[in-house]
N, C-alpha and C positions, 0 to 999 in steps of 0.2 A: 718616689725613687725612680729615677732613669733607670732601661732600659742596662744601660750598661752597668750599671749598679747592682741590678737583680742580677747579673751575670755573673757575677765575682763568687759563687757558689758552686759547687762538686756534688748535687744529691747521690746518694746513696742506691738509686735504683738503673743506674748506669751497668751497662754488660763489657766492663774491663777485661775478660778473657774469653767473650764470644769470638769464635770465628767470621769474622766479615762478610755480610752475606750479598749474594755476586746480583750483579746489576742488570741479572735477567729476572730476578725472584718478583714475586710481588705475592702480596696480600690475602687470605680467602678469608671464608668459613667454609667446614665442611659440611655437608649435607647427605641422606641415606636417598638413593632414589632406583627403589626397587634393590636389584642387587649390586652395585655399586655405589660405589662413593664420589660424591662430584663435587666442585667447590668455584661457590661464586665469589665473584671478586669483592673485597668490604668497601673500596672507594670508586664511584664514577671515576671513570679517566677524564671529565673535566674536572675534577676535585684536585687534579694532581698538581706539581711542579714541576717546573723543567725537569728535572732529578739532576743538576748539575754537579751536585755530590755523588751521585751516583754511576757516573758514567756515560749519561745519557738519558733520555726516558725509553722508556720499559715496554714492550708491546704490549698492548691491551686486551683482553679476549673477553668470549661471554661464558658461560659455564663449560667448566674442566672435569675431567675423569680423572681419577685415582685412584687408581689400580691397585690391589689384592697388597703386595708387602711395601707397596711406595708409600702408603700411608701410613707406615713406621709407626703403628698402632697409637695415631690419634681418632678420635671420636667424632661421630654427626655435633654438628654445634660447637666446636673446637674453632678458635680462630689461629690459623696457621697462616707460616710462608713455606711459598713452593716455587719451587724451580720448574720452571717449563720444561718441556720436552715434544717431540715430535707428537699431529696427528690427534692434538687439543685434551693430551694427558698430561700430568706434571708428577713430580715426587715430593713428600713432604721435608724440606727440609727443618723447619722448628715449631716447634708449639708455643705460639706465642700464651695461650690462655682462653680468653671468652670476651665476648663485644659487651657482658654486663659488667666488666668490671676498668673503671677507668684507666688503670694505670697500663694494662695490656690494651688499649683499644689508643694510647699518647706511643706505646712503643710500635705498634702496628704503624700509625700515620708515620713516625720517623722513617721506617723500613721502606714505605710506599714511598715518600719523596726523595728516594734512593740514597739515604744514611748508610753507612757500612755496620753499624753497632759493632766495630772491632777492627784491630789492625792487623795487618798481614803477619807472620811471624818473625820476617827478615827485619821490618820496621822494628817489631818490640825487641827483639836481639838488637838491634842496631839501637836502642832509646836505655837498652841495659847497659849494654857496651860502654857509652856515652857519660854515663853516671860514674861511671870505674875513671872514666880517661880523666875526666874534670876533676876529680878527686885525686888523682896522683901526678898529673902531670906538671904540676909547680908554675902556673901562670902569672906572671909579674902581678900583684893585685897590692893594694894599696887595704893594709889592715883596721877594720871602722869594729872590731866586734868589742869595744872596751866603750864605744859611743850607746847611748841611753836611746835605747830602738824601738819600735813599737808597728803594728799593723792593725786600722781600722775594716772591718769587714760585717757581713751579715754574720748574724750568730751561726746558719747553718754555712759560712764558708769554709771548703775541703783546698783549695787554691787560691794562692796568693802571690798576685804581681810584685806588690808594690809594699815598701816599708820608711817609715820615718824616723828618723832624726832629729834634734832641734835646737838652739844653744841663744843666750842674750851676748849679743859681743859688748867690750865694755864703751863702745861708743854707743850705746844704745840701740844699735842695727840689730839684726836676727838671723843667723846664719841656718839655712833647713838644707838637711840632705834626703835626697828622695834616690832612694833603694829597689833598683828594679832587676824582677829577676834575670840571671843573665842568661835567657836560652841559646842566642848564638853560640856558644862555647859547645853546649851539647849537640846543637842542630847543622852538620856541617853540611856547606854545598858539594851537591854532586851525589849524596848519599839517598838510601832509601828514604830512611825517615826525611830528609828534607824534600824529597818528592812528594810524600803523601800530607806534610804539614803546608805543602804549596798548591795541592790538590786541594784537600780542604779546605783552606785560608781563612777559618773561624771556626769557632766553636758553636752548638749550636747546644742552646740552652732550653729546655721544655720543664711543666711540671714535672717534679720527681724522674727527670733522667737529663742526661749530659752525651753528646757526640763529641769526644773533646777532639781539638786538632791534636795534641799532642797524645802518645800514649801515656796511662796512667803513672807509672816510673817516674815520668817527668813532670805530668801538669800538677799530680799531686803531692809529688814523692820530692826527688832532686831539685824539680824547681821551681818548689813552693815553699814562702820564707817563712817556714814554721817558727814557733816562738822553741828558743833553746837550741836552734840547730843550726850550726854556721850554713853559709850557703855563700856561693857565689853570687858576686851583681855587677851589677852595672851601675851605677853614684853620680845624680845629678846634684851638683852642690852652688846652693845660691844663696848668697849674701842680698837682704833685702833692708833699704831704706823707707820705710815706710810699705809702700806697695811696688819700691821699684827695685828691679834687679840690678845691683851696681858690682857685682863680679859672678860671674858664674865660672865652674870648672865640670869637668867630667872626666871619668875613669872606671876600670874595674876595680874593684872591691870584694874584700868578703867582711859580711855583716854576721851577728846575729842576733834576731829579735830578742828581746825580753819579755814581750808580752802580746798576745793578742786579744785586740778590744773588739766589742762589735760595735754598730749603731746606738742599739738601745742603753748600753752602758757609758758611752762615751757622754748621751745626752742626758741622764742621770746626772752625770759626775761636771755637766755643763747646770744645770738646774739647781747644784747645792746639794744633790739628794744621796749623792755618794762620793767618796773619799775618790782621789788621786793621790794613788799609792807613788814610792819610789822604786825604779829609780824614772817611768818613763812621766809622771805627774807633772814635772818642769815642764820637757821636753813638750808635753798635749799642752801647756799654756801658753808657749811661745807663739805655736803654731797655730793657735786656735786666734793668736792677734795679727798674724800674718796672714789668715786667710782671711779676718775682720776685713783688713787693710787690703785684699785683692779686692775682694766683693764688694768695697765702696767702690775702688775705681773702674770696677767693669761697669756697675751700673753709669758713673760719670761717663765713662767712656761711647754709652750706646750698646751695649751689649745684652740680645737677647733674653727679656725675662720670661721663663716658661716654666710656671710649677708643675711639676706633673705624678702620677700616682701606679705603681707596676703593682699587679697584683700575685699573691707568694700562695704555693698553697700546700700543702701538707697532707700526707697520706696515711693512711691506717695500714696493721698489717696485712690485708689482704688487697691491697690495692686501692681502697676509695677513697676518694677526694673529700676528707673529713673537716677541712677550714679553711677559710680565702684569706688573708688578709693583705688588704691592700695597703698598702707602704705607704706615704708619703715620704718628698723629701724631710729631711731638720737638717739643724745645724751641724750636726756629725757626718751626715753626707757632704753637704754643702765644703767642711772644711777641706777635706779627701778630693771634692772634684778641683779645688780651686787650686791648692796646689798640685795636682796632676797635668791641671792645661797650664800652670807655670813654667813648669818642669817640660811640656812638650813645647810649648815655645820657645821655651831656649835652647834645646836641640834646633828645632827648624830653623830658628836663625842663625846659628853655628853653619848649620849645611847649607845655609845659602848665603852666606861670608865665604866660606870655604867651595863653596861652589862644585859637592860632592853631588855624583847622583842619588838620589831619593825616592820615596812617595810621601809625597804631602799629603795632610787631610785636609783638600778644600771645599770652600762653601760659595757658590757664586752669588755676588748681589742680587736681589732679585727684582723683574722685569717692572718698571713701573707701571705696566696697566693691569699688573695682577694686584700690586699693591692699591691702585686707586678702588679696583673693582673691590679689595677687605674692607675700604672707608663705607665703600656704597653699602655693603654688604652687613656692617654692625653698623650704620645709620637709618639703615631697615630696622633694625632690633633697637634704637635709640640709645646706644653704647656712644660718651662722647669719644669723637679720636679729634690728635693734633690737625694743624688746618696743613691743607694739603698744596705743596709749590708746584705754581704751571711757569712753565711746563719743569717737569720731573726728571732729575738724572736718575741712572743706577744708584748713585754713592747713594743721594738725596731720599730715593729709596728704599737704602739697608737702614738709615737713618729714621725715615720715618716709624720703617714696622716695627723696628726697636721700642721707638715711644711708644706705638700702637701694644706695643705686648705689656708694656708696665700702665698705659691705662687698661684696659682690658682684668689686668692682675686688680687694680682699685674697685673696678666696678663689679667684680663677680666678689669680690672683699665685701662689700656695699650689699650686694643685691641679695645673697648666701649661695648664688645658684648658676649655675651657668656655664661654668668653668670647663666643663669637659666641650660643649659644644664651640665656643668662642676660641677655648685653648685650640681647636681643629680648626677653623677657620685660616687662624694665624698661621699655623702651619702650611695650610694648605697653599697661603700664596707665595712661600720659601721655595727655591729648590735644593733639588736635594743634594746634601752634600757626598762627596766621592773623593776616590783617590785618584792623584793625577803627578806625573814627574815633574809638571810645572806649578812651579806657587804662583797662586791668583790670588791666597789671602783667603779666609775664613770668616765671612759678612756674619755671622752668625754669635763668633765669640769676638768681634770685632778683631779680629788678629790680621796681624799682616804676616806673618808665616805659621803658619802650625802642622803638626803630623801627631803620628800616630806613637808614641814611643812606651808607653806606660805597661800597658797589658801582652806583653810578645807571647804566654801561656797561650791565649786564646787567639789573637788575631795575626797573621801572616805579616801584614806589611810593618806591625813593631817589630817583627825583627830586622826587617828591611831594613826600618832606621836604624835597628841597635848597629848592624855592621856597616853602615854610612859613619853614625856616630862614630864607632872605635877605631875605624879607618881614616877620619878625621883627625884625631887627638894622637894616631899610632900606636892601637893598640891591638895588633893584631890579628885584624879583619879585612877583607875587601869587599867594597860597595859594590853593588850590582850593574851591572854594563847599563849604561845610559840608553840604549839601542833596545835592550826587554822591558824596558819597564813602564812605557804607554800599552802594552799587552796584559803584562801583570798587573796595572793599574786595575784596566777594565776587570779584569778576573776577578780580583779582590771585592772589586766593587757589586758585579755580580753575583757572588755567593754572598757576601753581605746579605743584598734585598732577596736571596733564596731562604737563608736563614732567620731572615724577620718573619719572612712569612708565615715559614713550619712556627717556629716560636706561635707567631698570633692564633694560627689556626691551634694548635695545642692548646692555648690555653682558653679558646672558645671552650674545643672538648672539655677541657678539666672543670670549668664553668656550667657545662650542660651535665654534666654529672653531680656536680654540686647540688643545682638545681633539682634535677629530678628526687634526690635524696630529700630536700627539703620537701615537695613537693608529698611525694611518700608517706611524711610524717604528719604533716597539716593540711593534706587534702588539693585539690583541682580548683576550689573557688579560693583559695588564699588572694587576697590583693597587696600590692606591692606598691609605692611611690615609685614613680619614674620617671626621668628626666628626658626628655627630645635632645638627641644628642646629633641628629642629623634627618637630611630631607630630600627625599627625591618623589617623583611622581607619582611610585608606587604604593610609599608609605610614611610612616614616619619609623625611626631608629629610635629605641626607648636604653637608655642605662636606666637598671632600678635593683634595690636593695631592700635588704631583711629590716620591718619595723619602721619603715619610712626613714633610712640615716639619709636618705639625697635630701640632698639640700640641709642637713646638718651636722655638714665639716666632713663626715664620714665619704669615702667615692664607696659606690655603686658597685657589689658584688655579679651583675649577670645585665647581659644585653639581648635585647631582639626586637622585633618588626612590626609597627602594628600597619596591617594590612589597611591602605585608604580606604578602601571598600566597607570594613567594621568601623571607621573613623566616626566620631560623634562629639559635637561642640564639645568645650571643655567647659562652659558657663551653664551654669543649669536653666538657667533664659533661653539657653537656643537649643539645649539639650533633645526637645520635643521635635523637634526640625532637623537634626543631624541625620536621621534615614532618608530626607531625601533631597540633600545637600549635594552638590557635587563641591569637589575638592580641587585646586588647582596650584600650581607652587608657583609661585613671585616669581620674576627675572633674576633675583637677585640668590634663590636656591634658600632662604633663610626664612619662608613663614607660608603654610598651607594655608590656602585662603576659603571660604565654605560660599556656596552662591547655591540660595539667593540671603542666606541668612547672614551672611559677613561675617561667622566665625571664622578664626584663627587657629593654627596651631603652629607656633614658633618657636625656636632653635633656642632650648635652654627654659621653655613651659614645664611645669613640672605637673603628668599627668597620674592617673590612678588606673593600673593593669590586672589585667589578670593571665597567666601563661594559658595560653591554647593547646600548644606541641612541643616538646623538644626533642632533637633531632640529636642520642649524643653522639652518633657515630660525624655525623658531619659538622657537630658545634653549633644549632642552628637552633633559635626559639622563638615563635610564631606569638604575638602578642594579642590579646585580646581589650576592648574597652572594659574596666571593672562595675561602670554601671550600668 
């Protein structure tokens, strides 16, 4: 499951009516020392992030006093945020809980990378307001609620963008409408709420809590296409000949769902193993041959093949990270993304026909000697790739790593193992994709125009498009001045890589609580299967899992480090010799090499661990050899 897939969910441990807390506050625990109370901070200040959500970053200090009633009677051992004050005191503003219990130690980091956990009151007035106006104000909309509707999502999604449609016309084509929620109407320029959803410009998704861009009224409530509830949208409607788009239209609309599916049920009901009820049972079949017929032709076309695996996890009532389970994509995702990037291509190429401002979501070709240096680099591991053209354009470039990613998909198929380390590789010689006013075209899903248009709940620049979009067709909107929006590109694109980050580091943390839990239960010499998922000088990077599932189909619940230092052949022939080996990493970054013995340890080895440390406050776990 991508990244943005795990996204499509609303947990439940979200603080929808906290007060916002202010962009000086930062982190402690408290402490008794002597007659006072002092409180050190829970994260290094190099642990942090910009805090570009937050205003800024946060002055740093080393231990703080807290004085007689500023500690609003929390406790030694309490983990709180505090607001500074003069002369290296501070006041307690909340109690978050305790550093043993995971789900208060994922809200703590959000607060440190300067999260607001809440919106100001003028914004939630103003996202209440909003609800009332959309509702009475009689918006030309084009009536779809008699159309057989439907919304695919995780079983825990509280929010939802997007809904379909779907019909056999009687030439044998397949007419799909794709249902997206219409937040422009709520979110108007010039207003607060549009300042702080521009301030934000994503949502920011952790184990068991959500920083939504919008407030909850709207991401969960008004403009999320609940099944049974009419709603406002926005209607991208394409007529497809096979895999091709041969009419599109767009408009607002009011829908409403029939029903909402998840993943697991959808692929059920794809396997034989359960019924497709009416009336949306048509409607998932038409669709499900429409997305057959994209996903031939993206593969024909060159388009990026990257399976990859988010992991989901599940909490108890007192906070602990009680299950992992890692997703993979199926076909019920697959169907969902494919008409999603349909549907944003043929906006983008509306808006660049019509020649409206925008933000595109592009993806630059990437550089050919990074690409040569991925051939060099899985022909150290003995991975076949296609042969390589000298000399090398860009195009020829996006072209090859394409191939490179569906052999790469054959050989970890072939070999059972590999896939997380190789799947990184790949990545790694891509750049990154961003928004930009200018279309360059998207090397990635081979497109020549594409944006952002599906998701405007969570991400800022789909709205962007929606009022490009309805400003295009005349419906009511105006595009955003051509002059802001290489600045707002950049922004967007930087709270993006702010919000990946808290995301990863969170779900380290959720991971290292996991871990200790298990650990808890079966002891310090537990061994693990583990996979070399990366290699630097220092060490090697291990993914590994409960009962040895690496390397059988299963991804890898928990990651960490094994120090080169405790490194030790992995062949029991050289195993005697490993203490006094020295270890040194190829040119090519993909295989530790052992001298004078000529063992190995290479990217995608599957070795046997044992955990040394884990670290949950900073997500970090020290590996040990298990023999």
């Amino acid at each position: 499951m991508s990244r943005a897939q795990r996204q499509r969910r609303e947990p439940s441990a979200d603080l929808p009516d906290a007060a916002p807390a202010p962009s000086s506050a930062i982190v402690a625990v408290l402490e008794r020392r002597g007659r006072f109370l002092t409180a050190e901070p829970l994260f290094p200040a190099n642990d942090r992030g910009a805090g570009g959500a937050g205003g800024g970053a946060r002055p740093r200090r080393g231990r703080i006093v807290v004085r007689g009633s500023d500690a609003r009677g929390a406790s030694p051992g309490e983990l709180v945020l505090l607001g500074l004050a003069p002369r290296s005191s501070a006041r307690v503003l909340r109690v978050l809980g305790s550093t043993e219990v995971a789900r208060d130690v994922i809200e703590a980091l959000m607060l440190d990378r300067g999260l607001r956990r809440g919106f100001h009151a003028n914004v939630e007035r103003e996202a209440r307001e909003s609800v009332q106006r959309v509702a009475s104000e009689g918006e030309p909309r084009r009536d779809l609620r008699s159309l057989a509707t439907f919304t695919i999502d995780p079983a825990s999604a509280r929010d939802f963008d997007d809904a379909v449609s779907a019909q056999t016309l009687p030439d044998g084509a397949a007419r799909v409408w794709v249902h997206i929620a219409d937040v422009a109407a709520h979110v108007r320029e010039g207003s607060a709420l549009e300042g702080e959803a521009r301030r934000r410009a994503t949502s920011v998704y952790v184990p068991g809590a959500v920083e939504p861009m919008l407030p909850h009224v709207l991401s969960s409530g008004a403009c999320s296409l609940l099944p049974g509830q009419e709603r406002a949208a926005v209607t991208v409607e394409l007529e497809f000949d096979g895999a091709r788009v041969r009419r599109a239209a767009f408009y607002r609309s009011l829908i409403r769902s029939d029903e909402g599916l998840d993943y697991e049920q959808v692929d059920r009901i794809f396997a034989g193993a359960e019924p497709a009820a009416a009336p949306w049972g048509e409607p998932l079949r038409v669709t499900r041959e429409v997305a057959g017929a994209l996903a031939r032709r993206r593969e024909q076309t060159g388009a990026l093949v990257l399976d990859s695996s988010e992991p989901e996890f599940s909490f108890d009532e007192q906070g602990n990270v009680n299950e992992i389970d890692a997703r993979s994509q199926t076909e019920s995702h697959r169907l969902i993304e494919h008409l999603m990037i349909a549907a944003n291509e043929a906006v983008a190429e509306l808006l660049v026909k019509e020649a409206v401002p925008c933000l595109f979501r592009v993806h630059e070709r990437p550089d050919p000697e990074r690409v040569e240096r991925l051939v060099d680099q899985l022909a150290s591991l003995q991975v076949p790739t296609p042969p390589v053209p000298e000399p090398m354009s860009s195009t020829q470039a996006a072209e090859l790593v394409a191939a490179i990613s569906s052999a790469v998909e054959r050989h970890v198929r072939r070999a059972g193992h590999g896939r997380l380390a190789l799947t990184s590789l790949v990545l790694r010689s891509l750049k990154q994709a961003y928004y930009s006013p200018r279309n360059i075209g998207h090397a990635g899903l081979h497109s020549a125009s594409y944006c952002h248009f599906t998701s405007p709940i969570r991400r800022y620049p789909d709205i962007v498009c929606h009022r490009a979009l309805l400003a295009s067709v005349g419906a009511g909107e105006r595009p955003h001045r051509a002059a802001e929006l290489p600045e707002l590109g950049s922004w967007c694109s930087e709270r993006e890589r702010e919000a990946m980050q808290i995301e990863r580091d969170a779900d380290d943390v959720a991971r290292c609580f996991a871990l200790e839990s298990l650990l808890y239960e079966r002891g310090l010499e537990e061994a693990f299967v583990g996979e070399v998922t990366g290699l630097i000088g220092a060490g090697a990077f291990i993914a590994f899992g409960d009962h040895g599932e690496v390397g059988r189909g299963a991804p890898p619940s928990f990651e960490g480090m094994l120090p080169v230092r405790l490194l030790r052949a992995p062949s029991a022939a050289a195993a005697d010799v490993g203490s006094r080996d020295w270890w040194e990493l190829n040119e090519e970054g993909t295989i530790l090499r052992a001298e004078p013995s000529g063992a190995t340890v290479r990217l995608g080895d599957q070795l046997d661990v044992r955990v040394g440390r884990v670290d949950t406050v900073r997500g970090r776990v020290d590996l040990r050899p298990a023999g």
